[in-house]
TORKOL-98780 format. One record per residue (C-alpha): z negated, x negated, y negated. Coordinates in nm, 4 decimals, always signed. Layout:
<zagus>
- w,u,v
- Z,X,Y
...
</zagus>
This chain:
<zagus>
- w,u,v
- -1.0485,+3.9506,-0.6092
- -1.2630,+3.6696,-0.4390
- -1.4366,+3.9580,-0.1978
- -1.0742,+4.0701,-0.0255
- -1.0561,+3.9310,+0.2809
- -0.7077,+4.0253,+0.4336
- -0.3681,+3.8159,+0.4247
- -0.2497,+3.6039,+0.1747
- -0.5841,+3.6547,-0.0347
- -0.8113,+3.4605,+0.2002
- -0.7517,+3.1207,+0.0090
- -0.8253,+3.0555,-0.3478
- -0.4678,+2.9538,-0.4174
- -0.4028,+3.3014,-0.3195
- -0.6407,+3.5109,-0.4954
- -0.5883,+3.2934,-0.8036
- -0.1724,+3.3742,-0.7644
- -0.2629,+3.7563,-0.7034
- -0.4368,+3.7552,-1.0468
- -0.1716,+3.5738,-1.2239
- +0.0841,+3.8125,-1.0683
- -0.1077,+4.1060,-1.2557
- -0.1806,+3.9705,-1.5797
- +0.1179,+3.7495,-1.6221
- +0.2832,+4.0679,-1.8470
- +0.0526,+4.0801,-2.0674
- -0.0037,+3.7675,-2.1676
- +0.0605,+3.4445,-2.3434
- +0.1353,+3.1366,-2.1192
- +0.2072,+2.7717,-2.1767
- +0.3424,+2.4905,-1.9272
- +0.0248,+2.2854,-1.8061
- +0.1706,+2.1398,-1.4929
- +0.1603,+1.7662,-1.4585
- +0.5131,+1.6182,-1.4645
- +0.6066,+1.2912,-1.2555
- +0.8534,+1.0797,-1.2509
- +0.8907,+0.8094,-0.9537
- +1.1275,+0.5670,-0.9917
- +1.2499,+0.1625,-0.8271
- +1.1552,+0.3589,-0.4736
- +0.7987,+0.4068,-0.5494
- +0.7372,+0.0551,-0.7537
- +0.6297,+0.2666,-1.0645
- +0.5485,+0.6035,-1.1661
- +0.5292,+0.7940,-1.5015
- +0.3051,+1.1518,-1.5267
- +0.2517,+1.3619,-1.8495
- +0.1253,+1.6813,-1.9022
- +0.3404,+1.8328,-2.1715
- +0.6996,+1.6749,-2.0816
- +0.6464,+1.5050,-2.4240
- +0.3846,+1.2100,-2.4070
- +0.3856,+0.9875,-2.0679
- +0.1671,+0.7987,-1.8527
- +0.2992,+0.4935,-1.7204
- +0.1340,+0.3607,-1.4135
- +0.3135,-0.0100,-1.2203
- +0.2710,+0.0017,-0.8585
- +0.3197,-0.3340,-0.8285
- -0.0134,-0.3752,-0.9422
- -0.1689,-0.1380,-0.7514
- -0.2955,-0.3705,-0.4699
- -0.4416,-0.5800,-0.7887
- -0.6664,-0.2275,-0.7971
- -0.7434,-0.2490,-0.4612
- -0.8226,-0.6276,-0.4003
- -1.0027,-0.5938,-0.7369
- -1.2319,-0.3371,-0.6750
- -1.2976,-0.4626,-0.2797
- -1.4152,-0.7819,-0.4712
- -1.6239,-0.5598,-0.7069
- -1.7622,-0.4091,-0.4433
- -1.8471,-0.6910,-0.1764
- -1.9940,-0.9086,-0.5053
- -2.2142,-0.6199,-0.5718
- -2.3384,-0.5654,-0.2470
- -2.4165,-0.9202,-0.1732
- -2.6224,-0.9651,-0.5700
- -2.8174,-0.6392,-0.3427
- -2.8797,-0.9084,-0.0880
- -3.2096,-1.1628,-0.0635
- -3.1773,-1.4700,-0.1971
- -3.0076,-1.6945,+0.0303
- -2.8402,-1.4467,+0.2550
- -2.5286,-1.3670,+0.3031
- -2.2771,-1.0248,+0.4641
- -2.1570,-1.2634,+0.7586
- -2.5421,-1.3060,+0.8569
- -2.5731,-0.9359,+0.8903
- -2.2700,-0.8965,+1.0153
- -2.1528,-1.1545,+1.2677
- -1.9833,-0.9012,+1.5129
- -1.7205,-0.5903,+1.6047
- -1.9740,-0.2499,+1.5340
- -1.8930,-0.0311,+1.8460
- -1.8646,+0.3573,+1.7916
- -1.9525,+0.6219,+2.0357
- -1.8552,+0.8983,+1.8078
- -2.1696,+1.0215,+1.8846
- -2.4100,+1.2563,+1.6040
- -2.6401,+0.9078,+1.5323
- -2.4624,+0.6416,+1.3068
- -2.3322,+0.3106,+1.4499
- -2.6172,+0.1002,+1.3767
- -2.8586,+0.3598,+1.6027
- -2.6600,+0.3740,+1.8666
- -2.7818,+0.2014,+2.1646
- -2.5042,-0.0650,+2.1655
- -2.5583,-0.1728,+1.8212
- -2.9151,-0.0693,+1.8209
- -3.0912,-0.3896,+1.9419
- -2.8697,-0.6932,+1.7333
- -2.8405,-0.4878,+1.4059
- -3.1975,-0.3745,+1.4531
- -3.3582,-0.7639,+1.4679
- -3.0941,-0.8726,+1.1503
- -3.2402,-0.5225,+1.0062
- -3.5816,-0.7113,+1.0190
- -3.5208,-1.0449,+0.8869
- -3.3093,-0.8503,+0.5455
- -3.6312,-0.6411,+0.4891
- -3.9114,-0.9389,+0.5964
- -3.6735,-1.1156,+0.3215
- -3.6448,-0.8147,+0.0985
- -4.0229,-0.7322,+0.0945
- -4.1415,-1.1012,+0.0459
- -4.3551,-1.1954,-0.2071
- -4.1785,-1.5099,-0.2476
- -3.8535,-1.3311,-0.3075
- -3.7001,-1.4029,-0.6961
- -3.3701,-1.2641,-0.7150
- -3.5460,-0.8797,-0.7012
- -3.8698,-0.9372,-0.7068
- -3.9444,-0.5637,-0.5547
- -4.3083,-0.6889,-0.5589
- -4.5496,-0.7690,-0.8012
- -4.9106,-0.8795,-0.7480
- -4.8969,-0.7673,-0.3935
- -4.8062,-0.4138,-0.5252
- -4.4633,-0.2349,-0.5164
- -4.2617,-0.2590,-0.8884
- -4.1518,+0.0613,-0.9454
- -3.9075,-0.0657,-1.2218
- -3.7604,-0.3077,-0.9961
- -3.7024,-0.0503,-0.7260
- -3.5252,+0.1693,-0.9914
- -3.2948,-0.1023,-1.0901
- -3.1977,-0.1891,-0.7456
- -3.0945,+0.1815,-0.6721
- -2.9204,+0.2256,-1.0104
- -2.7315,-0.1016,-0.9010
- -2.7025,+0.0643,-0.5580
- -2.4714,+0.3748,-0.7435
- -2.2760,+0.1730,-0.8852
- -2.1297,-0.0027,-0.5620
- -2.0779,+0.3591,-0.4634
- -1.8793,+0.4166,-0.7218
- -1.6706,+0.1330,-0.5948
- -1.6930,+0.2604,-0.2752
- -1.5090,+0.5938,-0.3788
- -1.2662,+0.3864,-0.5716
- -1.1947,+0.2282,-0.3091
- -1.1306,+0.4953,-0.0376
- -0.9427,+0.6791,-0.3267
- -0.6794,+0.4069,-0.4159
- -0.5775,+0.2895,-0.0493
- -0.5934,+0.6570,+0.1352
- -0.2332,+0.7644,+0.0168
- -0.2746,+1.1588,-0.0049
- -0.6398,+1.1050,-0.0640
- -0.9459,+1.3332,-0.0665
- -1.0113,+1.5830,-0.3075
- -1.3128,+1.4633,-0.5977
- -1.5556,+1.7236,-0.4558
- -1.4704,+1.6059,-0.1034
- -1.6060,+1.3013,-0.1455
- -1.9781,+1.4076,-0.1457
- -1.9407,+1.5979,+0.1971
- -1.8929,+1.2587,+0.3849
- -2.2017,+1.2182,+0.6051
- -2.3093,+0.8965,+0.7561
- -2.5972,+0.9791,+0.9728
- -2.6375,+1.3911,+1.1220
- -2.8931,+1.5615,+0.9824
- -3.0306,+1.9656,+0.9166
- -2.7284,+2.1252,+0.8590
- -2.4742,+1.8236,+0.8270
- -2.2735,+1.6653,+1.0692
- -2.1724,+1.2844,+1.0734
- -1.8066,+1.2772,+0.9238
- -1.7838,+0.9141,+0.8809
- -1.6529,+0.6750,+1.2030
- -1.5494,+0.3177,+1.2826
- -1.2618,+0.2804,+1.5034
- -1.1516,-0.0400,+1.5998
- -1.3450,-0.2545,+1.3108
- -1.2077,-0.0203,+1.0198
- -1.4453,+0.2920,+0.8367
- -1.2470,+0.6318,+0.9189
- -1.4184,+0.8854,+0.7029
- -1.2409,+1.2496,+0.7839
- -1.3186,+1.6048,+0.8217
- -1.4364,+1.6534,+0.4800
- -1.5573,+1.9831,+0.2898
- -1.2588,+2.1926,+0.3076
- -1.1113,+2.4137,+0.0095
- -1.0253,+2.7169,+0.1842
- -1.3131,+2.9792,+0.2005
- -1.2470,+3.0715,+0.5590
- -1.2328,+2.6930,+0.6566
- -1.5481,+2.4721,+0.6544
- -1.3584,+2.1265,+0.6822
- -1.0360,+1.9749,+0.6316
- -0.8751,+1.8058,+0.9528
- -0.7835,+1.5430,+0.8184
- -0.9332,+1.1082,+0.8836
- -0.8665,+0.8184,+0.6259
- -0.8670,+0.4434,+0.6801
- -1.0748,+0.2061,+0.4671
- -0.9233,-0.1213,+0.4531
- -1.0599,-0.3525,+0.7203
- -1.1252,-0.6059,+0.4697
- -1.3791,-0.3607,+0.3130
- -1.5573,-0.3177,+0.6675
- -1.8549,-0.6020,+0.6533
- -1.9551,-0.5149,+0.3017
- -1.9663,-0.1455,+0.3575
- -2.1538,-0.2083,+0.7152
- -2.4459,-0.3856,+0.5010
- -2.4221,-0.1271,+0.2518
- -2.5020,+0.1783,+0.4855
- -2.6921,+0.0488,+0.7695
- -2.8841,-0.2592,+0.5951
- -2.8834,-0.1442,+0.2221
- -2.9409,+0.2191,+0.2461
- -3.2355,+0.2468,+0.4807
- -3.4239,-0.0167,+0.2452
- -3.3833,+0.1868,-0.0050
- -3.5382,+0.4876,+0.1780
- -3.8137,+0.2593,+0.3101
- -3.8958,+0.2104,-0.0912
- -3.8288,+0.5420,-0.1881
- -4.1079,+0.6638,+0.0661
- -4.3495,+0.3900,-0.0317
- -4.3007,+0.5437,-0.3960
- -4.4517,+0.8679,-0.2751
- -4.0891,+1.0365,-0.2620
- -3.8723,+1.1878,-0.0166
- -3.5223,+1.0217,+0.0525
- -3.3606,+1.3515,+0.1220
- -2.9913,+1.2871,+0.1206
- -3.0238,+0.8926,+0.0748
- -3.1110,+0.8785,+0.4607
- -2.7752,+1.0547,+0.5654
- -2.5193,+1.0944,+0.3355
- -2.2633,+0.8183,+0.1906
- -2.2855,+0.9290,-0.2146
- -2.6182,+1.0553,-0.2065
- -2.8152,+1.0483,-0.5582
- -3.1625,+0.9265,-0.5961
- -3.4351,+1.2040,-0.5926
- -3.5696,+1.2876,-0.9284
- -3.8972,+1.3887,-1.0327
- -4.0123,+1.7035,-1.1916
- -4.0162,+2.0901,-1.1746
- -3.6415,+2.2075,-1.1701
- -3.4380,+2.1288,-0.8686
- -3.1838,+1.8103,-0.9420
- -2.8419,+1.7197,-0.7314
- -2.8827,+1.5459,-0.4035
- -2.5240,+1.4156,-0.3737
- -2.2560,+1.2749,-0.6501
- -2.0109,+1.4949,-0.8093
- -1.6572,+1.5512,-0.8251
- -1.6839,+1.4679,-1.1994
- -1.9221,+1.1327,-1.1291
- -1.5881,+1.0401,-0.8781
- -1.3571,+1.0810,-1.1306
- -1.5374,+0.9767,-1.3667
- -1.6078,+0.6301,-1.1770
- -1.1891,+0.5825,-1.0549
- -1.0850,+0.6559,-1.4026
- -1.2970,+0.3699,-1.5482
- -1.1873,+0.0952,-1.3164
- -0.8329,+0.1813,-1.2781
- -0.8315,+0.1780,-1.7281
- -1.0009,-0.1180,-1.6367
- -0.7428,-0.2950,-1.3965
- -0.4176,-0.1767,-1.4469
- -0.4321,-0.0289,-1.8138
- -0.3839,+0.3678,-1.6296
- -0.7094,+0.5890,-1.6132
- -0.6329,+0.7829,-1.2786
- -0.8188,+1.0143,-1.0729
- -0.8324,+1.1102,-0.6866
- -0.6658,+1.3908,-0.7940
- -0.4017,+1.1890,-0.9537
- -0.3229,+0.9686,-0.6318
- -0.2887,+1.2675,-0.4113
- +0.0081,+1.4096,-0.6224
- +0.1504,+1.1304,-0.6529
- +0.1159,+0.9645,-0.2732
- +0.2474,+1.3033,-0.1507
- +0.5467,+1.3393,-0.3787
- +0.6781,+0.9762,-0.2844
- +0.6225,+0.9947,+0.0584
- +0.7271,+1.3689,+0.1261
- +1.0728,+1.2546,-0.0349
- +1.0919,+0.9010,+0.1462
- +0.8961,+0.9753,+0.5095
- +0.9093,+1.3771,+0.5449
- +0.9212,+1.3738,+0.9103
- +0.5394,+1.2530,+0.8784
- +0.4671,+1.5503,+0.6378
- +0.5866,+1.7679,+0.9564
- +0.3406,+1.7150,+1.1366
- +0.0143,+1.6535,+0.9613
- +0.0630,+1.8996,+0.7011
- +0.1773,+2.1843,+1.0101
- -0.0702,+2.4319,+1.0042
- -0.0106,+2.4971,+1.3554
- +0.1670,+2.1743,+1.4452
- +0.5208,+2.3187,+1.6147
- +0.6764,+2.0225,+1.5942
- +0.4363,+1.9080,+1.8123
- +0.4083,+2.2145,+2.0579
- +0.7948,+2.2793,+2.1158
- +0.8571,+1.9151,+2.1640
- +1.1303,+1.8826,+1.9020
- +0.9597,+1.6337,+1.6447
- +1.1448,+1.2872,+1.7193
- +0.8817,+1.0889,+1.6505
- +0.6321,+1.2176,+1.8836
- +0.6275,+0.8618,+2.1217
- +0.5174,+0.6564,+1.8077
- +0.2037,+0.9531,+1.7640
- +0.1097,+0.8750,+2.0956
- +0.1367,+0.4844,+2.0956
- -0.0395,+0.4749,+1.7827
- -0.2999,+0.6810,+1.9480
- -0.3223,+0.4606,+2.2824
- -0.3667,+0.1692,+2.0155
- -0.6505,+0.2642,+1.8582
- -0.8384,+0.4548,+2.0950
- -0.7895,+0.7664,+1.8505
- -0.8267,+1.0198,+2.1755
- -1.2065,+0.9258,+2.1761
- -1.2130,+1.0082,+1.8523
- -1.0075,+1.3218,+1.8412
- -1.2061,+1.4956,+2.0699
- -1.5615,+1.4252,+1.9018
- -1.4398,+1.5662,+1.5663
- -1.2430,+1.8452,+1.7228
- -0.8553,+1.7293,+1.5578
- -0.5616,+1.6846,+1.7877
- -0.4930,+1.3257,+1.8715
- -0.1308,+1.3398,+1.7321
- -0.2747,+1.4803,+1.4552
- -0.4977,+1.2325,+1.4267
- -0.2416,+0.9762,+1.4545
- -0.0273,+1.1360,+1.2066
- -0.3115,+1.1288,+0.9644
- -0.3769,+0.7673,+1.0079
- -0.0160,+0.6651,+0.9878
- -0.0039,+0.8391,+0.6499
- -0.2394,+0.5855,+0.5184
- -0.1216,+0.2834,+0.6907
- +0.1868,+0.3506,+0.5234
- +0.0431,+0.3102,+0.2062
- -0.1901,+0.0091,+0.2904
- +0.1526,-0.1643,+0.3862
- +0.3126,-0.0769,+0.0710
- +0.0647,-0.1789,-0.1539
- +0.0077,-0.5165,+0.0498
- -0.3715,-0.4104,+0.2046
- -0.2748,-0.3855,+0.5765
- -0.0002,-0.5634,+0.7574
- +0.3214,-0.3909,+0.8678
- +0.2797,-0.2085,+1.2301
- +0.5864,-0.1917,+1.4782
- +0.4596,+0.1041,+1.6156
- +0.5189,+0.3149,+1.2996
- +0.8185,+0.1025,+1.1726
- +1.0989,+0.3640,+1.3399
- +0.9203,+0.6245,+1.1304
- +1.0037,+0.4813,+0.7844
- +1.3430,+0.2945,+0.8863
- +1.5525,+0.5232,+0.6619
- +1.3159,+0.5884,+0.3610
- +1.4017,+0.2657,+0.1640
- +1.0772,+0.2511,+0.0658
- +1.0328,-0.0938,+0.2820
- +1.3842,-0.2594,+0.2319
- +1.2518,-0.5452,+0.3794
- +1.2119,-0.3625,+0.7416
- +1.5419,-0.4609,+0.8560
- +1.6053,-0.7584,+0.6007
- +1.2494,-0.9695,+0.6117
- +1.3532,-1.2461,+0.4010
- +1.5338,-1.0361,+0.1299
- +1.5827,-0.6920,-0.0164
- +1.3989,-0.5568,-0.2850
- +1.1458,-0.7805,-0.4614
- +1.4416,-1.0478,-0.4825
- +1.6990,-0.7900,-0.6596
- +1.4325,-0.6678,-0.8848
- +1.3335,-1.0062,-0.9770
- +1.6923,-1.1062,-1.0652
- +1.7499,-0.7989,-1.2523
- +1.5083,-0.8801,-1.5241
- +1.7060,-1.1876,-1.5261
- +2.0304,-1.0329,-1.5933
- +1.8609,-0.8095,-1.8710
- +1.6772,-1.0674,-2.0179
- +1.9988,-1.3325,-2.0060
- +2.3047,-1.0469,-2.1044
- +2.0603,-0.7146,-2.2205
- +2.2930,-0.5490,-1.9328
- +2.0652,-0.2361,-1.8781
- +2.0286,-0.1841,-1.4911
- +2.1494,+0.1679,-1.2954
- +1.7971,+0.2021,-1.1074
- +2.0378,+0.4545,-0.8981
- +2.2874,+0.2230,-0.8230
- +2.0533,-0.0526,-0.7189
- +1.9051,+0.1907,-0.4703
- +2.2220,+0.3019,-0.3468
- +2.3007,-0.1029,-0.3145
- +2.0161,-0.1247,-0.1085
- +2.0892,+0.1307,+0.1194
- +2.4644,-0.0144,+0.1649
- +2.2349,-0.2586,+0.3547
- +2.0640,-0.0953,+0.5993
- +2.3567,-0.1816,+0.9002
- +2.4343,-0.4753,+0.7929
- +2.3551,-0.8233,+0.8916
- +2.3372,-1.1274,+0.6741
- +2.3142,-1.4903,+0.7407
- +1.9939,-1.6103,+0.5473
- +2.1072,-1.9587,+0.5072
- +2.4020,-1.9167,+0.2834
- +2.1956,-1.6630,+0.0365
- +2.1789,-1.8703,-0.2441
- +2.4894,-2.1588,-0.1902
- +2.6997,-1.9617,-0.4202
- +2.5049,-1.6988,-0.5737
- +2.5133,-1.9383,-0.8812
- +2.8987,-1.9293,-0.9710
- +2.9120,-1.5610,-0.8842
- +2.5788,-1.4481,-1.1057
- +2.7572,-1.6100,-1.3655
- +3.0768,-1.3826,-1.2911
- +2.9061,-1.0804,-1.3311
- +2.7136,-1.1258,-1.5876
- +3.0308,-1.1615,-1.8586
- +3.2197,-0.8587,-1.9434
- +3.5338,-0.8823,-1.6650
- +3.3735,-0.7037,-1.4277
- +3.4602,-0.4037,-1.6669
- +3.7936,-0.4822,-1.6566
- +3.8552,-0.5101,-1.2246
- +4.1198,-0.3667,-1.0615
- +3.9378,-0.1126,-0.7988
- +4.1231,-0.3280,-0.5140
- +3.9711,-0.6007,-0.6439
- +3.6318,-0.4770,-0.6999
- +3.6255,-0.3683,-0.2468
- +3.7317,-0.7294,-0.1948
- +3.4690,-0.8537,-0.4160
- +3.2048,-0.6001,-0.2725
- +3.2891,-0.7111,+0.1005
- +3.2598,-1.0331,-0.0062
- +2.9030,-1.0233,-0.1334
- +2.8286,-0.7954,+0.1694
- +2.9180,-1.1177,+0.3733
- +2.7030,-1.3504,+0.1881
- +2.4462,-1.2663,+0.0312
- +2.2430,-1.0222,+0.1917
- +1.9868,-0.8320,-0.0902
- +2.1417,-0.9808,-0.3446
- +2.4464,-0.6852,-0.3372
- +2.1799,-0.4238,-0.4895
- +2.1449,-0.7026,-0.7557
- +2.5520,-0.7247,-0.8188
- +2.6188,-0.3346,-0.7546
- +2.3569,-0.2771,-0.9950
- +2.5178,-0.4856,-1.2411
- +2.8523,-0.3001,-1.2234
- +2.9349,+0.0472,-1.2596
- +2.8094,+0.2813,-1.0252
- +3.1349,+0.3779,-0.9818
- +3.1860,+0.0631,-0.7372
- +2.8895,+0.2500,-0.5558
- +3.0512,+0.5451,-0.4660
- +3.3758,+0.3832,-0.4056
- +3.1963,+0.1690,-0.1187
- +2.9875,+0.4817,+0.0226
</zagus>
């Protein structure tokens, strides 16, 4: 099946459901598709693989993850530092971006600054009188020493991974990973950017056999930015300075971003991580952090299943093979793609990697989304119209109120009466909201006396009439805290409101 060429049998998806079509008669099958369930609007998600035994994974601690591992990663990449020296002395300014084959700290505009700090880490680096590594002994390279600062090298790119995995939304594939290039070289073309002071890696080995890369760009966090720009153009090229004074050649260490050490001996080793080693490495630290082992592969489900139900005019465009949305002029959103774009420069871009800028944009947006969500970037008004109606950002039109408040005074309620809350109902409560305007200052003046009033048993027993009059009333006054008292009720009240 993998040598037919025409139609539907030209991606592996295909050729794979072409097989299954024939065989499925004869034989035995069970269900191995990964269930989910997201629920609170995206604040937590459950996954199992046999409907019977469940995953739980809490969103609200998934920019713990993130700011976790980004201080992971920028501790380990300074303990790679010599002693005394710290990211900001490497990295005092913006890195400008050409798009150009060479990476960023080539380039003639970066060349000559990054090139004289370049000198001082490895005059520091290469001392004699250096402790904290001690790369030299007697006046002769310690081969030991180098070993141990490369091992500790992988393991920052591990973090590295992590990182891109858990704040890209519908990230990259495991095995994509390796295929992000940070310098051009034989055969491999630089994949990995920085636009406006943030990494962008995109255009990563594609899946499909007739397609040699995905269109597709990512943001890093900007936070992550210094540490990562002494970690590739500091970091990296000292270690294939010492890798060459060993008597070996870098290969892949001079140009890739998860390259793995060259080994010795007579059978040919792997140049570049694994999708296992990815996995491998996420699944570790997320057990680690948040109690859930997850996996790129993991994220992308998820990401894509909450935000294709929440934001699907977003999904019509990046995910458009051929993009009509974008051709026929219909897609509504098609003025915040191009602001977005004008923003950040992304038509520069665009046109060195050969994606369409509202593509681009699209792609971008996608993860800035998910930054915002999970507290790693700050909100944008450019995308804001894009994501007014998806509830997944109550606090878009309410800044003071909304979600986090209800929630909080729903554990209260269950806690204080063991009233179980209508997670429906509360959503539907919240979107009761989105037209309505509440004075802040008289949010909590009576919010006492009327908690109080719901949390006893009368609210059973309330005429319909009387439940509208109650409803408006709260509507009036107290802004979020209606999901909190709809909630509370039947969700019968709901629907009587809607």
């Amino acid at each position: 099946m993998s040598r037919m060429p025409q139609g539907h049998l030209t991606t592996p998806y295909g050729r794979v459901h072409q097989i299954s079509f024939i065989i499925m008669p004869y034989s035995l099958s069970e269900t191995t598709l990964t269930l989910f369930d997201i629920c609170r609007d995206g604040q937590a998600a459950s996954y199992s693989k046999d409907g019977v035994i469940w995953q739980n994974i809490n969103f609200q601690l998934w920019s713990n993850l993130v700011e976790e591992i980004m201080r992971r990663m920028e501790e380990g990449i300074s303990k790679q530092l010599p002693s005394g020296m710290a990211i900001s002395d490497l990295v005092d300014r913006p890195i400008i971006d050409d798009f150009s084959k060479a990476s960023p700290h080539l380039q003639e505009q970066n060349r000559v600054w990054m090139k004289e700090r370049a000198g001082h880490f490895n005059s520091a680096m290469f001392s004699t009188t250096e402790r904290q590594h001690k790369l030299f002994n007697n006046g002769k390279l310690d081969t030991a020493q180098v070993h141990k600062y490369i091992t500790h090298d992988q393991e920052i790119r591990g973090l590295a991974s992590s990182l891109l995995a858990v704040s890209s939304a519908v990230t990259m594939r495991a095995f994509q990973f390796p295929s992000i290039v940070l310098n051009s070289c034989d055969g491999f073309d630089r994949n990995l950017w920085i636009v406006k002071d943030r990494f962008v890696p995109g255009k990563p080995k594609a899946k499909q056999r007739n397609t040699a890369f995905a269109d597709t760009l990512f943001w890093y966090p900007r936070k992550a930015t210094p540490p990562l720009a002494v970690l590739l153009f500091y970091q990296q090229p000292l270690i294939c300075s010492l890798l060459r004074m060993l008597g070996t050649e870098p290969q892949l260490y001079a140009s890739h971003m998860w390259p793995l050490a060259p080994e010795a001996g007579p059978k040919p080793h792997p140049l570049v991580w694994s999708g296992q080693q990815i996995n491998r490495s996420l699944k570790a630290i997320s057990l680690d952090i948040i109690g859930s082992p997850v996996d790129p592969g993991l994220i992308r489900q998820m990401a894509e299943g909450l935000l294709r139900d929440k934001v699907p005019a977003l999904f019509e465009v990046y995910q458009s093979r051929d993009n009509i949305h974008l051709e026929n002029g219909s897609y509504r959103f098609t003025r915040c793609l191009e602001a977005y774009a004008n923003l950040y420069g992304l038509q520069a871009l665009a046109n060195a990697v050969k994606i369409g800028t509202e593509r681009a944009a699209a792609c971008l947006i996608v993860v800035d989304i998910w930054q915002y969500m999970h507290k790693i970037e700050p909100r944008s008004l450019i995308w804001q119209p894009m994501v007014a109606n998806s509830y997944l950002f109550p606090t878009t039109a309410h800044d003071g109120l909304a979600w986090l408040d209800a929630h909080n005074l729903k554990q209260t309620a269950l806690i204080v009466s063991g009233h179980l809350i209508d997670e429906n109902a509360l959503t539907a409560g919240l979107k009761l909201l989105a037209d309505s305007n509440f004075p802040e200052f008289v949010v909590r003046v009576l919010s006492t006396d009327i908690r109080c009033f719901f949390m006893t048993d009368v609210c059973s027993r309330i005429s319909q009439v009387r439940i509208r009059q109650m409803s408006q009333l709260l509507r009036f006054y107290y802004g979020s805290y209606v999901a909190f008292y709809l909630a509370m009720v039947d969700p019968v009240m709901v629907r009587l409101l809607q």
